[in-house]
PyMOL CGO cylinders between C-alpha atoms (Angstrom):
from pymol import cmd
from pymol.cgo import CYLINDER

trace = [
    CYLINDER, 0.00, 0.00, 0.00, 1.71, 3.27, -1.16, 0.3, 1, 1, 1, 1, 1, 1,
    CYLINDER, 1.71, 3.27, -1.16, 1.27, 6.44, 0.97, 0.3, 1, 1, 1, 1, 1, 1,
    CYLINDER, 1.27, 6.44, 0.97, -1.37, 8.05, -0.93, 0.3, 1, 1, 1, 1, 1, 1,
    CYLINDER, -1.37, 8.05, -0.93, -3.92, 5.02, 0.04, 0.3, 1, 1, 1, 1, 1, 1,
    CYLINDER, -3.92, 5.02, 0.04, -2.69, 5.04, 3.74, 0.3, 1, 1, 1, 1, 1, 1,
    CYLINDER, -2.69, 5.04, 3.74, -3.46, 8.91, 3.47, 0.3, 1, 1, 1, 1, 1, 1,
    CYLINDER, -3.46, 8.91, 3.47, -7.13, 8.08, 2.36, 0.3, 1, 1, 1, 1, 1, 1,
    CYLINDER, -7.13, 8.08, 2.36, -7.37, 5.11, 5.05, 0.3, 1, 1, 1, 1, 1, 1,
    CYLINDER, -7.37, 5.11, 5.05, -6.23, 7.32, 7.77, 0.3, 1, 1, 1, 1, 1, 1,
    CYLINDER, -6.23, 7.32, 7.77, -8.65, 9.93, 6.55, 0.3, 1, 1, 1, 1, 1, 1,
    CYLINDER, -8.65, 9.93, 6.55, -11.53, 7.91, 5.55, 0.3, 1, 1, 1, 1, 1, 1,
    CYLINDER, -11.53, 7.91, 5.55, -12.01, 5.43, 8.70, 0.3, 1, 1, 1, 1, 1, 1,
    CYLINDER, -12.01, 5.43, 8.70, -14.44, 5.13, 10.97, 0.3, 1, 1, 1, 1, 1, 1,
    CYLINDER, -14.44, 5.13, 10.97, -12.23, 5.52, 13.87, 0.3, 1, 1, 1, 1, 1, 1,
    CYLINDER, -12.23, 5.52, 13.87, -10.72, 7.72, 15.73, 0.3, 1, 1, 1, 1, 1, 1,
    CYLINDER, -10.72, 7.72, 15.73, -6.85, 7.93, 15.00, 0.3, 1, 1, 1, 1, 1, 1,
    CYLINDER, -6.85, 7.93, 15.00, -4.15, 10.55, 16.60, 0.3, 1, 1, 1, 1, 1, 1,
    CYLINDER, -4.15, 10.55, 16.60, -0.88, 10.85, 15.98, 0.3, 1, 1, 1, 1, 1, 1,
    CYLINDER, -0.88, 10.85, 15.98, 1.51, 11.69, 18.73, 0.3, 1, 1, 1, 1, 1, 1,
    CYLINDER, 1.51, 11.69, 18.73, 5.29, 12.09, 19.92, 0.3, 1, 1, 1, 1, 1, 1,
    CYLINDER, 5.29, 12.09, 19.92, 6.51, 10.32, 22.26, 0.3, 1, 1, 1, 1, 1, 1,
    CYLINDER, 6.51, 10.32, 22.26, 8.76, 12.66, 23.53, 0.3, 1, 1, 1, 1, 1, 1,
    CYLINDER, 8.76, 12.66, 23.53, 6.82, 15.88, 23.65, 0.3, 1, 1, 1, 1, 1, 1,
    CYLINDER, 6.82, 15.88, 23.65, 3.74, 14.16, 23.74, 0.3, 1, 1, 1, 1, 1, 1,
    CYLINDER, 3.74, 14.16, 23.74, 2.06, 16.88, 21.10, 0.3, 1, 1, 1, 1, 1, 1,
    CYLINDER, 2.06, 16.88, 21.10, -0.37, 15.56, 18.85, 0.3, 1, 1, 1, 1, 1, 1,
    CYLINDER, -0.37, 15.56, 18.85, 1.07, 15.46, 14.83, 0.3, 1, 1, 1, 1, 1, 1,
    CYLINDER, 1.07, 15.46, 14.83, -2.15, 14.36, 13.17, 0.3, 1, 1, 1, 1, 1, 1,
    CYLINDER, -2.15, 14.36, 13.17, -5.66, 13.44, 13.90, 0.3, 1, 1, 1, 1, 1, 1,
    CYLINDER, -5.66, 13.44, 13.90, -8.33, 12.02, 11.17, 0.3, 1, 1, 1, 1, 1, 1,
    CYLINDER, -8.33, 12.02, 11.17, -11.68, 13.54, 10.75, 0.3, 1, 1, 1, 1, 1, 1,
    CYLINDER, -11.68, 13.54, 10.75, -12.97, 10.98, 12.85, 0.3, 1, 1, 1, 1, 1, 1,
    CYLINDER, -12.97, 10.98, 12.85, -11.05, 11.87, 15.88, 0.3, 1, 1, 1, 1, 1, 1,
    CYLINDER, -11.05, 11.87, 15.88, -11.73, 15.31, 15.06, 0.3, 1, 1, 1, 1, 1, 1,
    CYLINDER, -11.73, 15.31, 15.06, -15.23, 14.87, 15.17, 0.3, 1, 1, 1, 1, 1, 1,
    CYLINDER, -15.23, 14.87, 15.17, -15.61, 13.02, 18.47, 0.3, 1, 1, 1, 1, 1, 1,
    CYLINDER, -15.61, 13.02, 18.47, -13.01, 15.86, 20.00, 0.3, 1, 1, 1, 1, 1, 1,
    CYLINDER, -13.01, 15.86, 20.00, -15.68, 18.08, 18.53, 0.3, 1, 1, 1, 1, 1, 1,
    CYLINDER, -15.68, 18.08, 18.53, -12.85, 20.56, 17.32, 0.3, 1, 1, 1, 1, 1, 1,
    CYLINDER, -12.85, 20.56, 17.32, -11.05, 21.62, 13.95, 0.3, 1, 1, 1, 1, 1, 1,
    CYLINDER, -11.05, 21.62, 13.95, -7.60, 20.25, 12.84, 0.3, 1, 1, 1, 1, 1, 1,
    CYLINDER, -7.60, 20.25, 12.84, -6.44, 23.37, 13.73, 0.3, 1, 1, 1, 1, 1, 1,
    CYLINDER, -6.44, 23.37, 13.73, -7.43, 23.52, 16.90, 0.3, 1, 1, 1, 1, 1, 1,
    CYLINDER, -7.43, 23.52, 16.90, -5.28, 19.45, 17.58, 0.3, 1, 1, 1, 1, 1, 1,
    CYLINDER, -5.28, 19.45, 17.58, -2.18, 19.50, 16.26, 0.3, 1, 1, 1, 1, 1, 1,
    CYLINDER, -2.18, 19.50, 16.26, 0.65, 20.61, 18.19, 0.3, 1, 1, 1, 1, 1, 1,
    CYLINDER, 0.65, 20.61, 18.19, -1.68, 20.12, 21.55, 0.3, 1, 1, 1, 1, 1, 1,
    CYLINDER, -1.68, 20.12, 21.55, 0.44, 18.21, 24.31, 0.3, 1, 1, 1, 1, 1, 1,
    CYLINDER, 0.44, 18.21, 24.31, -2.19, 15.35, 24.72, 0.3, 1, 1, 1, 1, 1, 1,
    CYLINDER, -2.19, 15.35, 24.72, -2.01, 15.25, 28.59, 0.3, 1, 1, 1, 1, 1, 1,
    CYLINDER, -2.01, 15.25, 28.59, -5.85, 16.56, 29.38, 0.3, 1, 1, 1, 1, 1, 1,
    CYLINDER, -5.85, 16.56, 29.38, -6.45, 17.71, 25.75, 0.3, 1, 1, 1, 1, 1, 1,
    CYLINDER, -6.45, 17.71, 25.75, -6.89, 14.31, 24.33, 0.3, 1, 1, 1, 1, 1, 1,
    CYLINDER, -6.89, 14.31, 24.33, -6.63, 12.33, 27.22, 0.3, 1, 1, 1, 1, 1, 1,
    CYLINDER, -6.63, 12.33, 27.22, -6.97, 12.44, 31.55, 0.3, 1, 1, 1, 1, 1, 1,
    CYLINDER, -6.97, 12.44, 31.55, -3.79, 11.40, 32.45, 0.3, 1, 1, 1, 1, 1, 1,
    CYLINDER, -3.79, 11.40, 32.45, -1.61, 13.83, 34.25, 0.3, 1, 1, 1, 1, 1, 1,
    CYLINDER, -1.61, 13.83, 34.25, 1.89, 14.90, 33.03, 0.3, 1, 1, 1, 1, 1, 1,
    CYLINDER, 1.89, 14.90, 33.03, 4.92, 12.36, 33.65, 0.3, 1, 1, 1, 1, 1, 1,
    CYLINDER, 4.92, 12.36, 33.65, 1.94, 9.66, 33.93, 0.3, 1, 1, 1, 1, 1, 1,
    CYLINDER, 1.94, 9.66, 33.93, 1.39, 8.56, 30.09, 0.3, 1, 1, 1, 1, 1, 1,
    CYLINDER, 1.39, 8.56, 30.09, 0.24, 4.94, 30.05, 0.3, 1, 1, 1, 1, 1, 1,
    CYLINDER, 0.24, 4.94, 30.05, 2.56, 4.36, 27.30, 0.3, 1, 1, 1, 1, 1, 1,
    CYLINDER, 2.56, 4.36, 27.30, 5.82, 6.25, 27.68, 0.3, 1, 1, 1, 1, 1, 1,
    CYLINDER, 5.82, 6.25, 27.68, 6.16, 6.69, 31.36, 0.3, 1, 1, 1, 1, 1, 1,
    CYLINDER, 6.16, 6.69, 31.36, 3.80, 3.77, 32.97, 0.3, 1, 1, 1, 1, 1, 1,
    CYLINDER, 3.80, 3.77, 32.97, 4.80, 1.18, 30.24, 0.3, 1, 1, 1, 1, 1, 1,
    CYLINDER, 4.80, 1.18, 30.24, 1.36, 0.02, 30.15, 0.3, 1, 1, 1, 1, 1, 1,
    CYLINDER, 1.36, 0.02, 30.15, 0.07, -2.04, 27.02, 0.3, 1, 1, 1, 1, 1, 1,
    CYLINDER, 0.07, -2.04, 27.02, -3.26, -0.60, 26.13, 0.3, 1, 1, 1, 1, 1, 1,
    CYLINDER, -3.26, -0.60, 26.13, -5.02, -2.92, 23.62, 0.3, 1, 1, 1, 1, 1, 1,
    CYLINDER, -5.02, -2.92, 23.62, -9.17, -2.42, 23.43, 0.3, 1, 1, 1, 1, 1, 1,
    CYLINDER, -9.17, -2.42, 23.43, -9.05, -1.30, 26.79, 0.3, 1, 1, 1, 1, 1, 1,
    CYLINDER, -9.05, -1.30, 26.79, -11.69, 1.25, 28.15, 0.3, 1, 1, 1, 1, 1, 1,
    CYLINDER, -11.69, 1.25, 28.15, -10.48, 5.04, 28.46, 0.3, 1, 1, 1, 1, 1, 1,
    CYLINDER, -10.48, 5.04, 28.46, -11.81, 8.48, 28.39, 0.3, 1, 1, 1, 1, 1, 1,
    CYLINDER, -11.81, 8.48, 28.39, -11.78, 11.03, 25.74, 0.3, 1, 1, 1, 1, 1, 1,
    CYLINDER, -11.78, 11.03, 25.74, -11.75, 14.70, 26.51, 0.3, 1, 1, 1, 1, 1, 1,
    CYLINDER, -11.75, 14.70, 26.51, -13.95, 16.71, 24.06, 0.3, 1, 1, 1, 1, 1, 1,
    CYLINDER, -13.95, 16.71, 24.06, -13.85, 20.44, 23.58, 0.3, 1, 1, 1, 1, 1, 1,
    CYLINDER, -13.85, 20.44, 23.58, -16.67, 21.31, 25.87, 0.3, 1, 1, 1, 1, 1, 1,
    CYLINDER, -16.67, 21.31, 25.87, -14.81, 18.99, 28.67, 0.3, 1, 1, 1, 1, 1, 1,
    CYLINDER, -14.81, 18.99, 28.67, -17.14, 16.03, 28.20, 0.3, 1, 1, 1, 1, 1, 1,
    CYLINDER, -17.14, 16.03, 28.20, -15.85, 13.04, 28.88, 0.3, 1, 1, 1, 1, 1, 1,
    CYLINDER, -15.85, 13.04, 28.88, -16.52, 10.30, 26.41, 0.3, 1, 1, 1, 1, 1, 1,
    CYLINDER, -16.52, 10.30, 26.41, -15.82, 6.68, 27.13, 0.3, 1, 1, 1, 1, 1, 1,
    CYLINDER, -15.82, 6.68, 27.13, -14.02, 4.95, 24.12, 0.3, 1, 1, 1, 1, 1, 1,
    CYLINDER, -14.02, 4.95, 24.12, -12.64, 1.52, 23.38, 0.3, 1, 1, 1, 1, 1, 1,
    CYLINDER, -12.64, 1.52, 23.38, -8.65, 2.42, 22.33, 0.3, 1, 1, 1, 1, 1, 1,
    CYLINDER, -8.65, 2.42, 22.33, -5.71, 0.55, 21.40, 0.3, 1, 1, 1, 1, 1, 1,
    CYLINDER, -5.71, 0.55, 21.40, -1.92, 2.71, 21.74, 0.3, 1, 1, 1, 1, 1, 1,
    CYLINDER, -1.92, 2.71, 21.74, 1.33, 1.23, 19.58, 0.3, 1, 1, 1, 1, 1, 1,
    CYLINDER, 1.33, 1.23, 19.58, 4.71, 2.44, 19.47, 0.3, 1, 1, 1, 1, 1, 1,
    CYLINDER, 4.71, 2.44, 19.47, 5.60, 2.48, 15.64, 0.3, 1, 1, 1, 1, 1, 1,
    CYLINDER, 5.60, 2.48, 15.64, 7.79, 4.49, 12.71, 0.3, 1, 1, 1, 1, 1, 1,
    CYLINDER, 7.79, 4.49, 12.71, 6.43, 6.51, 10.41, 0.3, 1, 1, 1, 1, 1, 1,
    CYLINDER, 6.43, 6.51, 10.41, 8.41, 8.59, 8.44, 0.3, 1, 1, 1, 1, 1, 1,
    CYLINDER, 8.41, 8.59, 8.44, 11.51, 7.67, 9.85, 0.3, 1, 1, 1, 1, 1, 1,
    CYLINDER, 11.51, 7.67, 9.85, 10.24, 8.99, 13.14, 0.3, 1, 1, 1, 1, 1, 1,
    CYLINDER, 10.24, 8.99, 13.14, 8.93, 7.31, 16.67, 0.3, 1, 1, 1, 1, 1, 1,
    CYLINDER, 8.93, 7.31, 16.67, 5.71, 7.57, 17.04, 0.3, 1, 1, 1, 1, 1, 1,
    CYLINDER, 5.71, 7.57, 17.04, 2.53, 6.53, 19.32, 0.3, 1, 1, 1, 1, 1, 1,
    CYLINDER, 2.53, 6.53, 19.32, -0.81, 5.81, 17.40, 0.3, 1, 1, 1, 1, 1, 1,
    CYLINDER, -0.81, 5.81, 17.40, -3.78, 5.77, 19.29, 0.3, 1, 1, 1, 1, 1, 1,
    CYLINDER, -3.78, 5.77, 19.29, -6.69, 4.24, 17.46, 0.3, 1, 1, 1, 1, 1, 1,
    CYLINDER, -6.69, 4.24, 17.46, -10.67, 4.38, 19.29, 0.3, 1, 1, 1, 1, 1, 1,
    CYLINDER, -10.67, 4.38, 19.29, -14.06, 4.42, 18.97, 0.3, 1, 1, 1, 1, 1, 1,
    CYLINDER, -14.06, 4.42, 18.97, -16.73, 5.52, 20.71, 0.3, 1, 1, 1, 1, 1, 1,
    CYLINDER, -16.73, 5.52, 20.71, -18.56, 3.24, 22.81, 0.3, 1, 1, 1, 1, 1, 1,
    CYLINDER, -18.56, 3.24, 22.81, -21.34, 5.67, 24.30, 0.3, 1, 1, 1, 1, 1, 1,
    CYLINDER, -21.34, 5.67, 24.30, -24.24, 3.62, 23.22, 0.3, 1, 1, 1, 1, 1, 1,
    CYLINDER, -24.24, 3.62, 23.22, -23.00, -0.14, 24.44, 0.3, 1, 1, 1, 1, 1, 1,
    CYLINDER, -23.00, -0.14, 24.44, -22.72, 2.12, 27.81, 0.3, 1, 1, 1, 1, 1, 1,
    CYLINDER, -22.72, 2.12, 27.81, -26.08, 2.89, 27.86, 0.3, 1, 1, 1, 1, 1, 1,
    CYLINDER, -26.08, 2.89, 27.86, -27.62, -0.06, 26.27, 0.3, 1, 1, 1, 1, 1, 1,
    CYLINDER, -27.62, -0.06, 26.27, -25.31, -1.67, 29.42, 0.3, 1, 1, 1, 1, 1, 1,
    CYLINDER, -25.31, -1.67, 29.42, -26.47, 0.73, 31.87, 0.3, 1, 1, 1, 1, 1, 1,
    CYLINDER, -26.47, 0.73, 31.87, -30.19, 0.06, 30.56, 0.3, 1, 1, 1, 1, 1, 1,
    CYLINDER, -30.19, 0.06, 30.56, -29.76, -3.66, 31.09, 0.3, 1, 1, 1, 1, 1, 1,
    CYLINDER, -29.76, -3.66, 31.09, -28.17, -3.39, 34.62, 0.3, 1, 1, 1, 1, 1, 1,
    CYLINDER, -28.17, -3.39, 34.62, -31.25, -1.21, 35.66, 0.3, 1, 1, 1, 1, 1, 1,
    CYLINDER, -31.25, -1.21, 35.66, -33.39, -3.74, 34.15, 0.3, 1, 1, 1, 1, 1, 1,
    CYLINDER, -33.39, -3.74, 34.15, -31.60, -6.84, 35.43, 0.3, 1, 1, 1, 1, 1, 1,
    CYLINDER, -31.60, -6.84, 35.43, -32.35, -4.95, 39.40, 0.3, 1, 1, 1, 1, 1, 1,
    CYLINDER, -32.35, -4.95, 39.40, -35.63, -3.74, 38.05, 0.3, 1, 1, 1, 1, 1, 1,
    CYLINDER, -35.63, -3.74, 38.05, -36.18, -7.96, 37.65, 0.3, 1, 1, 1, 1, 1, 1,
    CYLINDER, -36.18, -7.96, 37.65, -34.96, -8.83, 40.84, 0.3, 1, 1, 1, 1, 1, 1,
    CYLINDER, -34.96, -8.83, 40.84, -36.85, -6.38, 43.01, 0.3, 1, 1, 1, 1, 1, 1,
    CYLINDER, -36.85, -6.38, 43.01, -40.15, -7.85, 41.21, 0.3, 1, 1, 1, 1, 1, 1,
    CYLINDER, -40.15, -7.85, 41.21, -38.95, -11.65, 42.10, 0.3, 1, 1, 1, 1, 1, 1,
    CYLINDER, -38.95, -11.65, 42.10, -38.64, -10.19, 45.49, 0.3, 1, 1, 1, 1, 1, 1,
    CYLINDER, -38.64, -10.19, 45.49, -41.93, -8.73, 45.63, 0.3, 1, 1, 1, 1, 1, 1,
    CYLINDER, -41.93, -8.73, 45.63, -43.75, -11.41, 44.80, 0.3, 1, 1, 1, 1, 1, 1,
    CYLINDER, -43.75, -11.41, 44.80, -41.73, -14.56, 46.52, 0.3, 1, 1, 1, 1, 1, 1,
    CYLINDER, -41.73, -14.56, 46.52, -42.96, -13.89, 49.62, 0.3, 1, 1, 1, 1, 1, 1,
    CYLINDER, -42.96, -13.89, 49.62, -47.27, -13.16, 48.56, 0.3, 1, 1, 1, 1, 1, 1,
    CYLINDER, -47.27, -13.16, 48.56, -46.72, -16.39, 46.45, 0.3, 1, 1, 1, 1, 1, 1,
    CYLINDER, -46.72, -16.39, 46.45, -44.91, -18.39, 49.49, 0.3, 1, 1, 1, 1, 1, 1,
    CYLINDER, -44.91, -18.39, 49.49, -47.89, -16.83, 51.37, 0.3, 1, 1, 1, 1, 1, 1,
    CYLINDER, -47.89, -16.83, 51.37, -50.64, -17.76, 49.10, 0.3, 1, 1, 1, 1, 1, 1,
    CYLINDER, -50.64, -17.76, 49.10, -48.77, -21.73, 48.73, 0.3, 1, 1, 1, 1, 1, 1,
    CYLINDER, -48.77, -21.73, 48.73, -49.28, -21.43, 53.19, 0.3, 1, 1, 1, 1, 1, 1,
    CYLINDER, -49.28, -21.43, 53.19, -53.04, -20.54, 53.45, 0.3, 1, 1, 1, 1, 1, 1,
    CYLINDER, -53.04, -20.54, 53.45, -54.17, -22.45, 50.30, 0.3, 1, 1, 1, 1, 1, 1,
    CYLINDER, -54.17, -22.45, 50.30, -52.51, -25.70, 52.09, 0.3, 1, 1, 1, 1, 1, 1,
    CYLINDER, -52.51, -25.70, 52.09, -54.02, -24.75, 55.31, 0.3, 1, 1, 1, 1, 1, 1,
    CYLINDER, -54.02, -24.75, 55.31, -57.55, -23.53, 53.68, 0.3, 1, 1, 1, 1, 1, 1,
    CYLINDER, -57.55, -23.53, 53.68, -57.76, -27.19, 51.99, 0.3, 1, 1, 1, 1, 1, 1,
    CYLINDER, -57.76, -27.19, 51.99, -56.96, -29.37, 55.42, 0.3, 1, 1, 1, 1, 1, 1,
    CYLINDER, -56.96, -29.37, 55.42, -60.24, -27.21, 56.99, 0.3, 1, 1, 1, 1, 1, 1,
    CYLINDER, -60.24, -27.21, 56.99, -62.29, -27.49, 54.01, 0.3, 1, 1, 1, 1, 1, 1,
    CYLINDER, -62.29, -27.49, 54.01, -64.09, -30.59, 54.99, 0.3, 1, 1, 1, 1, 1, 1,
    CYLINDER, -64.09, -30.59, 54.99, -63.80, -30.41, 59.05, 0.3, 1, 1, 1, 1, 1, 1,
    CYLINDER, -63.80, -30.41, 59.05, -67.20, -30.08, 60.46, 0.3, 1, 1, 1, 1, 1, 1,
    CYLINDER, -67.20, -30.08, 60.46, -66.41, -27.04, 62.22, 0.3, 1, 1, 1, 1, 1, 1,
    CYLINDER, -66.41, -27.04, 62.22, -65.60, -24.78, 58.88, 0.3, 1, 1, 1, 1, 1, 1,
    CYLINDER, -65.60, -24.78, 58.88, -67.53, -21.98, 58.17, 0.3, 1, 1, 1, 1, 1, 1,
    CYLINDER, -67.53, -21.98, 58.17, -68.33, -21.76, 53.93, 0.3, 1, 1, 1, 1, 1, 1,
    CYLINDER, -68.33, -21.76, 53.93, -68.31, -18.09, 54.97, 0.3, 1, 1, 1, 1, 1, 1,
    CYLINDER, -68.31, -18.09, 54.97, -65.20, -18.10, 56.68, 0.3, 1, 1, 1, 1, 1, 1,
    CYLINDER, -65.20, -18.10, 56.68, -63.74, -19.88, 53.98, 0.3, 1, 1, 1, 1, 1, 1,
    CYLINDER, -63.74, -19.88, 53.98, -65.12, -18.56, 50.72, 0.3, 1, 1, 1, 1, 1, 1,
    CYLINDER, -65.12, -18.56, 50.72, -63.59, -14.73, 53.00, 0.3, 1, 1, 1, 1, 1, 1,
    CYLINDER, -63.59, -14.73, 53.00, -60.01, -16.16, 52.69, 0.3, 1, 1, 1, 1, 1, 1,
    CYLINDER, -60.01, -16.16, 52.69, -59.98, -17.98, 48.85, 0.3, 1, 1, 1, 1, 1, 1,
    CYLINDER, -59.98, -17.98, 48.85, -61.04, -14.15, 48.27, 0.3, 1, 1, 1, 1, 1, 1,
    CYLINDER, -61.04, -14.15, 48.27, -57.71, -12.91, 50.17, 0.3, 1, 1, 1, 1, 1, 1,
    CYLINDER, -57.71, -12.91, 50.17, -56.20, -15.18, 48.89, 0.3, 1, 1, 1, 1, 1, 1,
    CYLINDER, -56.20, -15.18, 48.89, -57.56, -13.94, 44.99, 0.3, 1, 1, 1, 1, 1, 1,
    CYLINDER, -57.56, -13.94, 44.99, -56.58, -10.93, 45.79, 0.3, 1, 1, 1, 1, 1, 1,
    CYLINDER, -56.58, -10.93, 45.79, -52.86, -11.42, 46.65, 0.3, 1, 1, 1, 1, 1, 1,
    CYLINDER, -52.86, -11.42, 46.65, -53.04, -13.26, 43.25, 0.3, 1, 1, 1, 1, 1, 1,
    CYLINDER, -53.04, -13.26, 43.25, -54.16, -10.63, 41.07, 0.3, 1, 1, 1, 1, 1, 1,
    CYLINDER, -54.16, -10.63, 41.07, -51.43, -8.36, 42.58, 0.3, 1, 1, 1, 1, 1, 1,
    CYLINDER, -51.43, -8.36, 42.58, -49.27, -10.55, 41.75, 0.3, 1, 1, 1, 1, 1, 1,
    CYLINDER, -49.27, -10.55, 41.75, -50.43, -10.92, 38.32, 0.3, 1, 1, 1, 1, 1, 1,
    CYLINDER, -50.43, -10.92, 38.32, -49.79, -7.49, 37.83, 0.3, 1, 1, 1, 1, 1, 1,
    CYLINDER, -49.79, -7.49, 37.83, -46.34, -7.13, 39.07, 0.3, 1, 1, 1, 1, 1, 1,
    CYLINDER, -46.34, -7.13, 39.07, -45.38, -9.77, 36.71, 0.3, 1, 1, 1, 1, 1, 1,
    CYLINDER, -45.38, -9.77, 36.71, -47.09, -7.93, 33.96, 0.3, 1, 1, 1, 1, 1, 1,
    CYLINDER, -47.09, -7.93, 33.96, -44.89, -4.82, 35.44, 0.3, 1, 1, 1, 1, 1, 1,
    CYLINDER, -44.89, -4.82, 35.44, -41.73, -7.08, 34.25, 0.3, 1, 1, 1, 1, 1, 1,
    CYLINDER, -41.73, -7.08, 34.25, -43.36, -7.75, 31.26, 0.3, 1, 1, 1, 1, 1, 1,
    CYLINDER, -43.36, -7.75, 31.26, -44.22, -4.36, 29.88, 0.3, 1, 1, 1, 1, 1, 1,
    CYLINDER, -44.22, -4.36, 29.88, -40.71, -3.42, 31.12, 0.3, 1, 1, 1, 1, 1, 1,
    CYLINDER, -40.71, -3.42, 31.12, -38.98, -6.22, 28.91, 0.3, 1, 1, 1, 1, 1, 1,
    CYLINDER, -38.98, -6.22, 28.91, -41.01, -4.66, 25.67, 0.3, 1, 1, 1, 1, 1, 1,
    CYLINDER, -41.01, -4.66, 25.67, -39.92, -1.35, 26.47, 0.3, 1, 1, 1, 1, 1, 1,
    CYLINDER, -39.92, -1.35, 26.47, -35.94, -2.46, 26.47, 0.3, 1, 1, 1, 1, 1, 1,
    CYLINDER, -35.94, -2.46, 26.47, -36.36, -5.34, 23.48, 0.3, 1, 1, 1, 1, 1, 1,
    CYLINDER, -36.36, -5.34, 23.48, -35.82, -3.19, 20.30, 0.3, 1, 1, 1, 1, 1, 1,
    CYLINDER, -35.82, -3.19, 20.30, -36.86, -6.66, 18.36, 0.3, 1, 1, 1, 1, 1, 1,
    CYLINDER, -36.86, -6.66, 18.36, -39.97, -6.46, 19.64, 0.3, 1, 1, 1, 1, 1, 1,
    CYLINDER, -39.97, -6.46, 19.64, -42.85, -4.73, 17.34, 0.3, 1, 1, 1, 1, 1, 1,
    CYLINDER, -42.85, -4.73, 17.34, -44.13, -1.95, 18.29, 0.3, 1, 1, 1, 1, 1, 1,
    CYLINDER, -44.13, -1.95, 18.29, -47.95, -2.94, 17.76, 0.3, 1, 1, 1, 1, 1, 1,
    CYLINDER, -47.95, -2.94, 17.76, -46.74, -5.41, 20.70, 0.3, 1, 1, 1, 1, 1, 1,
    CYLINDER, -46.74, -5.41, 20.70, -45.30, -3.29, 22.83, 0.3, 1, 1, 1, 1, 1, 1,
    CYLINDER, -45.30, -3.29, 22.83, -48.22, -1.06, 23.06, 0.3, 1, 1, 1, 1, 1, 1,
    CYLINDER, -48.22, -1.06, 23.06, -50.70, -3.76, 23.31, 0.3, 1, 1, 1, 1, 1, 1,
    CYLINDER, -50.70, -3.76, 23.31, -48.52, -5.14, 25.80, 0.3, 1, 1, 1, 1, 1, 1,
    CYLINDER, -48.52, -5.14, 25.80, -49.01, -1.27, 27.53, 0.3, 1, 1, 1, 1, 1, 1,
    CYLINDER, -49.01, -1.27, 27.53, -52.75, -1.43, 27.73, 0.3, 1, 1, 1, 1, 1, 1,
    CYLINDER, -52.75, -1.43, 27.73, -52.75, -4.62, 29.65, 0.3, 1, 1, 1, 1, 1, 1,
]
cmd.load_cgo(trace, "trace")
């Protein structure tokens, strides 16, 4: 591959690629897709010491150069313009280009899988709470059924008495009915395979 096509791969990729010296620890190139995330002009980059422009870690600290750290997909931050920090998926090599050390940092942007993870975490404790809340009524329910059907044909029952607690004992049911349909509408709203003439069906229940 001659430098020309490099040139258009480093500018045409859909990830985020900078450039930087391992000495100074400047920045001497950054492809639009960088650029984009950073939310800044070319500009704006090159010739920035990297150390909270690009990323957190402090002066004398750099994973790379002073820590010796291998970084290979490993979860970082990105500083953009307005300070935000971004969580990204990067990979940093040592290599020669040009005749000249170098350390290429290559990332992407992993904001979504955080909240698609955060969304499944909440559900996942969303789940367990429900299981919780309706153990026990159920457990309960499983006691007084037992104990209802042992009295039902001792001569001292009361068919009053009785049919009083089955109704109780309806009632704890349809609660619990409706926490599982809780669960329920709460798995539609998180499934994104899941049409949405379902999911709002599944709402009106």
């Amino acid at each position: 591959m001659n430098r020309d096509s490099l040139h258009e791969l480093f500018e045409k990729i859909q990830t985020g690629i900078v450039i930087i010296d391992p000495v100074t620890h400047t920045i001497l190139d950054i492809n639009p897709n960088a650029l984009s995330l950073k939310g800044q002009s070319k500009e704006e980059v090159i010739g920035k010491v990297c150390h909270q422009f690009i990323c957190p870690a402090e002066k004398g600290k750099c994973p790379i150069t002073d820590l010796g750290q291998v970084i290979d997909n490993t979860e970082r931050i990105l500083i953009a313009k307005d300070g935000t920090r971004i969580p990204i998926l990067k990979t940093a090599t040592t290599a020669v280009v040009g005749g000249k050390d170098v350390i290429i940092e290559s990332f992407i942007d992993i904001r979504d899988h955080k909240k698609a993870e955060d969304r499944k975490y909440a559900l996942i404790g969303y789940i367990d709470e429900t299981v919780m809340r309706i153990r026990e009524p159920l457990n309960l329910v499983q006691k007084d059924l037992t104990d209802i059907a042992q009295r039902i044909d001792a001569p001292s029952s009361s068919p009053d008495l009785l049919k009083a607690e089955l109704q109780v004992e309806v009632n704890r049911l349809k609660q619990i009915v409706e926490n599982l349909f809780d669960i329920q509408r709460a798995v539609a709203e998180e499934r994104e395979d899941i049409p949405e003439s379902y999911k709002a069906f599944i709402k009106r229940q």
